[in-house]
C-alpha positions in Angstrom: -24.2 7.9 -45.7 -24.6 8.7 -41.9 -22.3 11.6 -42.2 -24.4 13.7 -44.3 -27.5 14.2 -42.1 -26.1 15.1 -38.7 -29.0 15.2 -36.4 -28.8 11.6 -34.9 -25.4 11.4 -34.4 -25.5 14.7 -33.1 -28.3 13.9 -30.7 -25.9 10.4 -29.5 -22.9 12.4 -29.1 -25.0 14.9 -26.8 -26.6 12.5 -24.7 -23.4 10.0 -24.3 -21.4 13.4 -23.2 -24.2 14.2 -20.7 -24.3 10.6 -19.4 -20.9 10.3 -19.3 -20.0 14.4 -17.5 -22.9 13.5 -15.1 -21.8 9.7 -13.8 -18.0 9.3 -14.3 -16.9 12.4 -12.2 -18.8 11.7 -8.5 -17.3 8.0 -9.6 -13.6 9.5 -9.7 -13.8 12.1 -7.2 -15.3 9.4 -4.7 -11.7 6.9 -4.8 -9.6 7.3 -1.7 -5.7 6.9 -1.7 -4.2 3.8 0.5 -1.6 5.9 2.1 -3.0 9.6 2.9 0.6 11.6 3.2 0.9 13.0 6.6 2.0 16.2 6.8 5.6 17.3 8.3 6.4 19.3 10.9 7.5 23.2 9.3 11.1 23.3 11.3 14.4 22.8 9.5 16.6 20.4 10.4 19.8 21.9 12.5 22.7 21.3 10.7 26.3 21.7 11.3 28.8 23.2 9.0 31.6 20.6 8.0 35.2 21.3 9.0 37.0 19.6 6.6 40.5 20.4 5.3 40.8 21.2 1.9 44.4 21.1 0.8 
């Protein structure tokens, strides 16, 4: 049974990690959104108080 001597899976599951840690992230780090969100200006709108009566 291949669980009971650990050394070749243990050798694939260390070399499929460092394939995978070492080509995936420049892969995902490299994609670009569509629409960049431009930034706002910093001022609040002014806004005016409403004078409504309330009775």
């Amino acid at each position: 049974m291949p669980q009971l001597n650990p050394a070749p899976w243990f050798a694939i599951l260390v070399f499929s990690w460092t394939i995978l840690l070492t080509m995936l992230p420049p892969k995902v780090l490299a994609h670009t959104l569509p629409n960049d969100p431009t930034p706002q200006s910093t001022e609040k709108p002014k806004t005016e108080p409403w004078n409504w009566p309330w009775h």
